[in-house]
C-alpha positions as CSV (number, residue, x, y, z in Angstrom):
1,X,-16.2,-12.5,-4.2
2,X,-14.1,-12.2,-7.3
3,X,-10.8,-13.3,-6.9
4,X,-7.6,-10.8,-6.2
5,X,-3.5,-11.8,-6.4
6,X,-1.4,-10.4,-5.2
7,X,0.3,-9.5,-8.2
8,X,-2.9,-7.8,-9.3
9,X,-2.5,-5.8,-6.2
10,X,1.3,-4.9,-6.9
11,X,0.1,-3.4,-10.5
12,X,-3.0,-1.1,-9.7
13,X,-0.6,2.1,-9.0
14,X,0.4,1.0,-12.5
15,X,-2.8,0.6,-14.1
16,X,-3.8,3.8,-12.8
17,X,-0.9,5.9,-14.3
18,X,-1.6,3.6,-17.5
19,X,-5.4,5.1,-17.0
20,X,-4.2,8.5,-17.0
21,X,-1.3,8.3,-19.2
22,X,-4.0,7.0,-21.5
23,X,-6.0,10.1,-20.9
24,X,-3.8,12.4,-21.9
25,X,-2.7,10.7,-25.0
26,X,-6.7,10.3,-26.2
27,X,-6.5,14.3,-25.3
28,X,-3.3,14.8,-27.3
29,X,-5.0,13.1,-30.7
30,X,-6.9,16.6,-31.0
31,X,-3.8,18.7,-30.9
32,X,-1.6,17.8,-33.2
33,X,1.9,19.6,-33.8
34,X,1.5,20.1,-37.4
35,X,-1.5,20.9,-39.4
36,X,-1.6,18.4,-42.6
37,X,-0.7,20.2,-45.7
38,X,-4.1,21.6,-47.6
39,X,-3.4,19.9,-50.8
40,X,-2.4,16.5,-51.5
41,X,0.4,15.1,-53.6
42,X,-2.1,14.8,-56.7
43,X,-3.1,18.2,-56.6
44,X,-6.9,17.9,-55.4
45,X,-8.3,19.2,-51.9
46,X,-10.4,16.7,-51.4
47,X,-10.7,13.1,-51.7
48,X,-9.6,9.9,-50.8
49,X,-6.0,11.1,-50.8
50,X,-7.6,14.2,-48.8
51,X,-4.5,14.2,-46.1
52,X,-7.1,15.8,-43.6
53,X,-9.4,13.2,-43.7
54,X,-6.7,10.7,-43.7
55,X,-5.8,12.5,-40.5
56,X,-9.0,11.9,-39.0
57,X,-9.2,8.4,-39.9
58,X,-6.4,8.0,-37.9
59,X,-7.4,9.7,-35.2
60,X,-10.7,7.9,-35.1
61,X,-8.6,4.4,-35.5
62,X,-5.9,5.5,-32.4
63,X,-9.1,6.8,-30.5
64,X,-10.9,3.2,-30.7
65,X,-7.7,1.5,-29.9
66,X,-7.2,3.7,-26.4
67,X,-11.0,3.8,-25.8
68,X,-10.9,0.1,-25.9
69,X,-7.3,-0.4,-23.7
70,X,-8.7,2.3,-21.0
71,X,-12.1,0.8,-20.8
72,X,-10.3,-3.1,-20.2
73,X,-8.0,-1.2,-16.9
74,X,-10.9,0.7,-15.6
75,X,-12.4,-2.6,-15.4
76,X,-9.6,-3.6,-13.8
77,X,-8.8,-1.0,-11.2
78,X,-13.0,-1.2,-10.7
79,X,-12.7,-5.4,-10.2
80,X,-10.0,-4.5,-7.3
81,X,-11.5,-1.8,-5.8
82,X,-14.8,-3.6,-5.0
83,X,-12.8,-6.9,-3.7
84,X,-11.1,-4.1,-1.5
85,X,-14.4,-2.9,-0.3
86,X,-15.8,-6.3,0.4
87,X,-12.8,-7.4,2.1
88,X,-13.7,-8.7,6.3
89,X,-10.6,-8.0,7.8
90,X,-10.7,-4.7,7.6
91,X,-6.7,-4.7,9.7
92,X,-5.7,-6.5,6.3
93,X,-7.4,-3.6,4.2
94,X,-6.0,-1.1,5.6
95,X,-2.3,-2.5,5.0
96,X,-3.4,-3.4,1.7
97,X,-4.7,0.6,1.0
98,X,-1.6,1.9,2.6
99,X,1.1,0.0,0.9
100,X,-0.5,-1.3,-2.6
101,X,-3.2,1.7,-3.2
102,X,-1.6,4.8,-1.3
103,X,2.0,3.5,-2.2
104,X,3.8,3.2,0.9
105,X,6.7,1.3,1.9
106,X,6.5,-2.1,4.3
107,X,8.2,0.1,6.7
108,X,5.8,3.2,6.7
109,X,3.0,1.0,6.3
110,X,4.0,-0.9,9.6
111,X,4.3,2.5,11.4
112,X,1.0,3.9,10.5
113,X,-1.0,0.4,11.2
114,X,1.0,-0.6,14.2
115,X,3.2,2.0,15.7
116,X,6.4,0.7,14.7
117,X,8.9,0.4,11.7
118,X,9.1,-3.1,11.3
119,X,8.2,-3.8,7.7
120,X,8.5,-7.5,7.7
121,X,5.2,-7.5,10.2
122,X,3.1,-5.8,7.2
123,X,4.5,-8.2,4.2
124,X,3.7,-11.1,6.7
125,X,0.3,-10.7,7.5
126,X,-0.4,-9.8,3.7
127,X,1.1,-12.9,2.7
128,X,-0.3,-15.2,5.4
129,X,-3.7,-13.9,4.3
130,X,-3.1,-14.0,0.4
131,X,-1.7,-17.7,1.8
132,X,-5.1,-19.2,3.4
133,X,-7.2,-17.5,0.2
């Protein structure tokens, strides 16, 4: 089973707002706030100096460079989920889902899994098992 940290579990809400932050700037590239002037500095519509195609060579360039960062934390958020899935102790799990994936506190966590409020219960048994791995 691939290996998880817990500091790989204490980033996934992040990588998942990166992942959709990421989203809607890829969706942004296609709405710009300004149209590009229709003639260029030298007078010619078209051409290397064409600021429309130089707008879409842009575009193109920014599109790789997010295709390639969203594809490498999907990968990511893909790697933990499936350790998640795989995981036996399925008590651990569902404190890891709670607090790391749903974004809970310790103390919420604790009431939902056990009953009670007492945070450091949750933090423990995380730790103890990150511990033995």
């Amino acid at each position: 089973m691939d290996e998880i940290t817990l500091e790989d579990l204490r980033q996934y809400r992040a990588i998942r707002a990166e992942i959709s932050s990421i989203e809607a700037e890829v969706e942004s590239l296609y709405y710009p706030v300004s149209s590009p002037p229709l003639m260029s500095e030298s007078g010619h519509g078209s051409g290397p100096s064409d600021p429309t195609v130089k707008a879409f060579h842009q575009i193109e360039r920014d599109r790789e460079r997010l295709d390639k960062k969203h594809a490498e934390l999907v990968h990511q958020q893909i790697r933990i989920d499936r350790w998640l899935d795989k995981l036996e102790n399925r008590h651990i799990a569902a404190i890891i889902r709670l607090h790391f994936i749903v974004g809970l506190s310790w103390r919420q966590t604790c009431l939902r899994v056990y009953g009670y409020p007492d945070p450091d219960i949750c933090r423990m048994a995380v730790k103890r098992f990150f511990e033995k791995q």
